[in-house]
C-alpha positions in Angstrom: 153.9 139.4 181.3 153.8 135.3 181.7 150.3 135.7 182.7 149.2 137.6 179.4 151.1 136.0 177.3 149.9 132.5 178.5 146.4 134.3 177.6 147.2 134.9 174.5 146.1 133.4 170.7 149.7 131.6 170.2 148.0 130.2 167.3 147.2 133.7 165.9 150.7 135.2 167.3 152.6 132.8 165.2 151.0 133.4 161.8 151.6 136.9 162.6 155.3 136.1 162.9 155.4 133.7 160.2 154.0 136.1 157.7 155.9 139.1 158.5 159.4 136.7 158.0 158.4 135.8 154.6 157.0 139.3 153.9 159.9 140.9 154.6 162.2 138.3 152.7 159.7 138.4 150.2 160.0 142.5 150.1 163.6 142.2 149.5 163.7 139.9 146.8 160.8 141.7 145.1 162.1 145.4 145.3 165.6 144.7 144.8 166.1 145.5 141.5 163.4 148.6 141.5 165.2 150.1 144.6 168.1 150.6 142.1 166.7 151.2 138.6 163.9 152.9 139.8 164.0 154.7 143.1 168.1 154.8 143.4 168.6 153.6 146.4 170.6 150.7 148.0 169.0 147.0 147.2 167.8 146.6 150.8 165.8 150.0 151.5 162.4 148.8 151.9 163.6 146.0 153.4 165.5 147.9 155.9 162.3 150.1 156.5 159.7 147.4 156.7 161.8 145.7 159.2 161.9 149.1 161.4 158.4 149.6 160.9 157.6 145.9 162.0 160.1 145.8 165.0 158.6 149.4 166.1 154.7 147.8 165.9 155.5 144.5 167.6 157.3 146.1 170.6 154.1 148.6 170.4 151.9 145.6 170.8 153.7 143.6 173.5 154.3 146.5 175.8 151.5 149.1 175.8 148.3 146.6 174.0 148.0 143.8 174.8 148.2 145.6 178.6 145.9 148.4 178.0 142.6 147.2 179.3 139.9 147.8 176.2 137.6 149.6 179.2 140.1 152.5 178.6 139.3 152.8 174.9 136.6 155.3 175.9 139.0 157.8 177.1 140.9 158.2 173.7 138.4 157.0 171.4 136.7 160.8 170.9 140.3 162.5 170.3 140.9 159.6 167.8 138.0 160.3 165.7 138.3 163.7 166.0 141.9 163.7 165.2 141.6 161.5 162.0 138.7 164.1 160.5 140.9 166.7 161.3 144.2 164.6 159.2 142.5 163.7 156.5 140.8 167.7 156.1 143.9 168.8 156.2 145.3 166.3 153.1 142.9 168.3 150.9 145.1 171.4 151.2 148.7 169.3 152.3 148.9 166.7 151.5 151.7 165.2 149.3 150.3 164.4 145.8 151.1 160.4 144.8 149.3 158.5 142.2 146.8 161.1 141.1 145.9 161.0 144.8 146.3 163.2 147.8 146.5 160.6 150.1 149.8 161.2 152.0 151.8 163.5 154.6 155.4 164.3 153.2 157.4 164.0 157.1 160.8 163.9 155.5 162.4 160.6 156.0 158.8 158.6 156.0 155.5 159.2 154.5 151.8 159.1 157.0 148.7 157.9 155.4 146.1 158.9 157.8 143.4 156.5 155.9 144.8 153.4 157.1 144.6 154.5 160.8 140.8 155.4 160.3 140.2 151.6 159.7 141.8 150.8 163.1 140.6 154.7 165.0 137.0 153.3 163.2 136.7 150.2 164.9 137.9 151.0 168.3 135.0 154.2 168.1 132.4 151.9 166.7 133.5 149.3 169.9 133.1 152.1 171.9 130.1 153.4 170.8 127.7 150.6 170.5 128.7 149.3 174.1 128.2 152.3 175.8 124.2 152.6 173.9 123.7 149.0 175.1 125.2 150.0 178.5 122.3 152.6 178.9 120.0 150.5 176.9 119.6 153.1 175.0 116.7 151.9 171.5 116.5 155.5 169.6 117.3 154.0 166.3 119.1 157.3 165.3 121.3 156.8 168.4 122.4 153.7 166.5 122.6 155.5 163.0 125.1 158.3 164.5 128.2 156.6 164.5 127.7 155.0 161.2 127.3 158.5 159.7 130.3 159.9 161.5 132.2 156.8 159.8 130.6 157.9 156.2 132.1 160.9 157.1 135.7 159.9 157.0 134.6 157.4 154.2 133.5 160.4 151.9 137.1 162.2 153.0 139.1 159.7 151.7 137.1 159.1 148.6 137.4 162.9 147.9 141.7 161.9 147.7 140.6 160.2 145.8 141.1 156.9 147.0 138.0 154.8 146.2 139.8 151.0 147.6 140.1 152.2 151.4 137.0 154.4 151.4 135.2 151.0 150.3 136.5 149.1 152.8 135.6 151.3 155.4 131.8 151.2 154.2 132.3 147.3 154.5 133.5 147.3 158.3 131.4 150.0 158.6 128.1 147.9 157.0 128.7 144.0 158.4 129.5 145.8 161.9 126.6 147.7 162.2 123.9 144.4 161.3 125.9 142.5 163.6 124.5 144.4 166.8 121.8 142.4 168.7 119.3 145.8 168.2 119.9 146.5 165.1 119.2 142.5 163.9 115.9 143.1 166.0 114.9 146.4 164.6 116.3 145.3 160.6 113.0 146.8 159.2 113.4 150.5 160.3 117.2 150.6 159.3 116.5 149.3 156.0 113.5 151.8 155.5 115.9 154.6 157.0 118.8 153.6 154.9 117.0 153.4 152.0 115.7 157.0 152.6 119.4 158.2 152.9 120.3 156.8 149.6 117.8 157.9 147.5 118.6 161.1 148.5 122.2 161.1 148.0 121.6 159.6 144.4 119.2 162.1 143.8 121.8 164.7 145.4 124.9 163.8 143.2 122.4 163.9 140.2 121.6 167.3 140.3 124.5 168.5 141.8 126.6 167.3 138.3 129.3 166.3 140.1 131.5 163.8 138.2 131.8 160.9 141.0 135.0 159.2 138.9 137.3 160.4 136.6 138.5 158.8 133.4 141.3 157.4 134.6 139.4 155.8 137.8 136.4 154.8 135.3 139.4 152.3 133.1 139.4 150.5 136.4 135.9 148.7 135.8 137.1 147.6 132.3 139.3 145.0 134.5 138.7 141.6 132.0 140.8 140.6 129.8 144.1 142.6 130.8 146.4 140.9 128.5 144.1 142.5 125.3 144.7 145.9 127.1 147.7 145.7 127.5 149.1 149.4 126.6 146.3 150.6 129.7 147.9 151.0 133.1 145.3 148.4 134.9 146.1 145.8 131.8 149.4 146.0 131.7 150.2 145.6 135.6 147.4 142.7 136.0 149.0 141.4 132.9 152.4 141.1 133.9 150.9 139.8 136.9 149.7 137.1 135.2 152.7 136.4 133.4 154.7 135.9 136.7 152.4 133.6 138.5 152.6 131.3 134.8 156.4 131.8 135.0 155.7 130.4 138.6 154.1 127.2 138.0 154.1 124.5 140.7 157.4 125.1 142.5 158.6 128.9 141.3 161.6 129.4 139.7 163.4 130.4 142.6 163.8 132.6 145.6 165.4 136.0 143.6 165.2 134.7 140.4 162.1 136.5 139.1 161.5 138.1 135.8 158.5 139.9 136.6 160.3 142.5 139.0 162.9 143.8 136.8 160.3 146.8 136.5 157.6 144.6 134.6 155.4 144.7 137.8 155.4 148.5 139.1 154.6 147.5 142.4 156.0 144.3 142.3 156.8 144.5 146.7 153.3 146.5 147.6 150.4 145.9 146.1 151.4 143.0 143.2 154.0 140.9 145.8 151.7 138.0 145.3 152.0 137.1 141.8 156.1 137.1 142.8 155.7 135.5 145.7 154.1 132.6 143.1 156.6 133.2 140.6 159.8 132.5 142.8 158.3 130.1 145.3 155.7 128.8 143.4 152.0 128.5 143.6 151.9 125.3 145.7 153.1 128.3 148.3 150.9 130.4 147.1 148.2 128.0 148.0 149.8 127.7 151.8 149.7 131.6 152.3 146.1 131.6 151.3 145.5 128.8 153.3 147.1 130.7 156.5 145.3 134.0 155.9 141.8 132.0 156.1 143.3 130.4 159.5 144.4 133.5 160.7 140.3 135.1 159.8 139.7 131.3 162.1 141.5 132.2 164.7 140.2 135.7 165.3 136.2 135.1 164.1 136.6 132.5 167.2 138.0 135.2 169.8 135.5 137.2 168.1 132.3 135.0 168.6 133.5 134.3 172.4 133.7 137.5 173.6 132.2 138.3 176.6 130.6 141.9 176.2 129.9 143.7 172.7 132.7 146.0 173.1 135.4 143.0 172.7 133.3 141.3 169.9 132.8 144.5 167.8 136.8 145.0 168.3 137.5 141.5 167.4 134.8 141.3 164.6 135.9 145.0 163.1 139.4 143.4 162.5 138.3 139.8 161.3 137.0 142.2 158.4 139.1 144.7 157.8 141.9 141.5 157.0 139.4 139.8 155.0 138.6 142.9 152.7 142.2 143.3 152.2 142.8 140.2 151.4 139.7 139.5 149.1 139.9 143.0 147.1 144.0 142.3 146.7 143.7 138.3 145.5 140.2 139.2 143.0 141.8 142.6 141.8 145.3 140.5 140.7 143.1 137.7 139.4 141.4 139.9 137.1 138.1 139.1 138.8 137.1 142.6 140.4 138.8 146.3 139.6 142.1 146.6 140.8 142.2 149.2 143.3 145.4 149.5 145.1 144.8 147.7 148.1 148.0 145.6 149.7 148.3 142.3 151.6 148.6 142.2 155.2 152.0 141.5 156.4 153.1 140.7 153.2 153.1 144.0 151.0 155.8 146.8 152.0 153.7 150.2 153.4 154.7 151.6 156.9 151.4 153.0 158.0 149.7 149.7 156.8 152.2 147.6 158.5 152.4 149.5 161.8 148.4 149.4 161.7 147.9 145.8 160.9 150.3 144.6 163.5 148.5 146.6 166.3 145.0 145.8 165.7 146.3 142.0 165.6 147.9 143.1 169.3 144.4 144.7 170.2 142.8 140.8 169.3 145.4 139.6 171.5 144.2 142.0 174.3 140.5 141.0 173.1 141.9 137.2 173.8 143.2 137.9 177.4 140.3 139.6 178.3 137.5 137.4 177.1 139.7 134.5 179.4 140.1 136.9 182.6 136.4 137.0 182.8 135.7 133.7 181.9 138.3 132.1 184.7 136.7 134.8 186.9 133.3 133.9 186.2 134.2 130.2 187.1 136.2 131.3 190.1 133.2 133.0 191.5 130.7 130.1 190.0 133.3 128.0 192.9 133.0 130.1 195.4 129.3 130.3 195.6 
């Protein structure tokens, strides 16, 4: 265990420590006058459960991977993808209705969300998949295209919840990982002509098909300017209020607890709209630091990333470095009122089990991507020695 952890990211460990302390005190404060009013339950509910569902991830991580070799990915990598087509099929006709969307399985004491594990079961099969073509040096273009459509796949699936925000970021991982591969950057010409093919037809297909792609109530999202003058709109009135709280906020905050904002102003003050309390009780100068720690944290794992050894430990390190960065992005712009708000939470700092428990694992499996990319390397020397 010495041995891993001194091969570790202890830059990239800490953050992850640091920001799941403040977002769990930060989940208390926010939620603990909505776990009474609201959901009538004790004050420290979510707190209790985002603490289990932390604890249970980071003893995942340490013990099973940041020791499972990413060579063995290939074994579970088919049953995963298989599995989450299979989860989110059955959502269609089970699953629990919340927010206008089918995106959840009712297990009594928690709730699953099978879309947030596609992220992770998406990178570890697109890692998987592109190593073993270059492995057989395999050039068929379409080889390359078939695990992208298998992603759109699972993309389409969860927009049909409807839940526009994940399926989106899905396309993103799905999009900047696929240009990343050293064939596809040689070969940019025929995607683009094949891509462009694809969509024309699936315009053209929706066209005549009359299918109504968003509802009204999903359409209200673009009209995200201005959300103080819309005040009486559900979009308005949260971004609003989330404005409000990071002006009540101002340099300093007024206070760890002593928000405004959550006494059921901000419906999701401790999930997706715990920033704008974060600012308002600690203030932005904090607000500022957080920021600042997420773009280190993207550092930190865009470097493990870019000195990977193979293709399967960049595309695992690289899928990640994105799927934090769209989070982030998509969460920050929507509460700023620069892009639709769409639902998406921060990583480590918004309450959700299924996003915790995935976020803290894929941050183990860069840790794993970190040991492995310095095994080889001191092995290389070693031999380099030898010789």
């Amino acid at each position: 265990m010495k041995k891993l952890f001194s091969k570790m990211d202890i830059w990239l460990l800490i953050l992850m420590i640091i920001y799941s302390i403040v977002g769990l005190i930060m989940i208390f404060s926010s939620s603990s006058v909505s776990t009474v009013l609201r959901y009538n339950v004790p004050q420290y509910h979510f707190f209790l459960r985002q603490a289990i569902f932390l604890i249970g991830a980071f003893i995942i991580g340490f013990l099973i991977v940041i020791r499972f070799p990413t060579s063995k990915y290939k074994y579970i990598a088919p049953f995963a993808i298989i599995g989450i087509i299979v989860a989110l099929l059955g959502l269609l006709i089970y699953g629990q209705l919340t927010n206008n969307a089918r995106s959840w399985y009712d297990l009594g004491p928690f709730a699953l969300q099978p879309s947030e594990f596609a992220k992770s079961v998406i990178i570890v099969f697109l890692a998987v998949a592109y190593s073993r073509l270059e492995k057989r040096k395999n050039n068929n273009i379409y080889a390359f295209l078939f695990p992208v459509a298998i992603c759109l796949i699972i993309a389409v699936l969860i927009a049909m919840q409807p839940d526009f925000g994940t399926a989106l970021i899905i396309c993103g991982i799905v999009f900047f990982v696929f240009i990343s591969i050293p064939f596809v950057k040689q070969n940019i010409i025929k995607v683009l002509k094949i891509g462009g093919i694809c969509l024309v037809v699936a315009i053209l297909a929706l066209l005549y098909s009359n299918t109504e792609i968003l509802n009204s109530r999903q359409l209200q999202r673009f009209e995200f300017r201005n959300p103080c003058e819309r005040y009486t709109e559900n979009t308005g009135y949260q971004v609003c209020n989330g404005f409000i709280a990071i002006h009540n906020g101002g340099l300093f905050g007024v206070g760890l607890g002593n928000s405004s904002q959550k006494y059921l102003y901000l419906p999701e003050s401790h999930t997706d709209f715990i920033f704008p309390i974060i600012v308002e009780e600690l203030g932005l100068l904090v607000g500022v630091l957080l920021i600042v720690g997420y773009m280190v944290m993207l550092w930190r794992i865009l470097i493990i990333a870019r000195q990977a050894e193979n293709l399967r430990l960049s595309i695992l390190a690289y899928g990640v470095f994105l799927y934090l960065l769209f989070h982030i992005l998509i969460n920050l712009l929507g509460i700023l009122a620069l892009i639709p708000l769409t639902g998406v939470p921060l990583p480590l700092l918004s309450y959700g089990g299924s996003f915790t428990i995935n976020v803290v694992i894929m941050l183990f499996v860069v840790e794993r991507v970190s040991i492995e990319n310095k095994t080889i390397k001191a092995k290389r020397e070693m031999a380099s020695i030898t010789n």
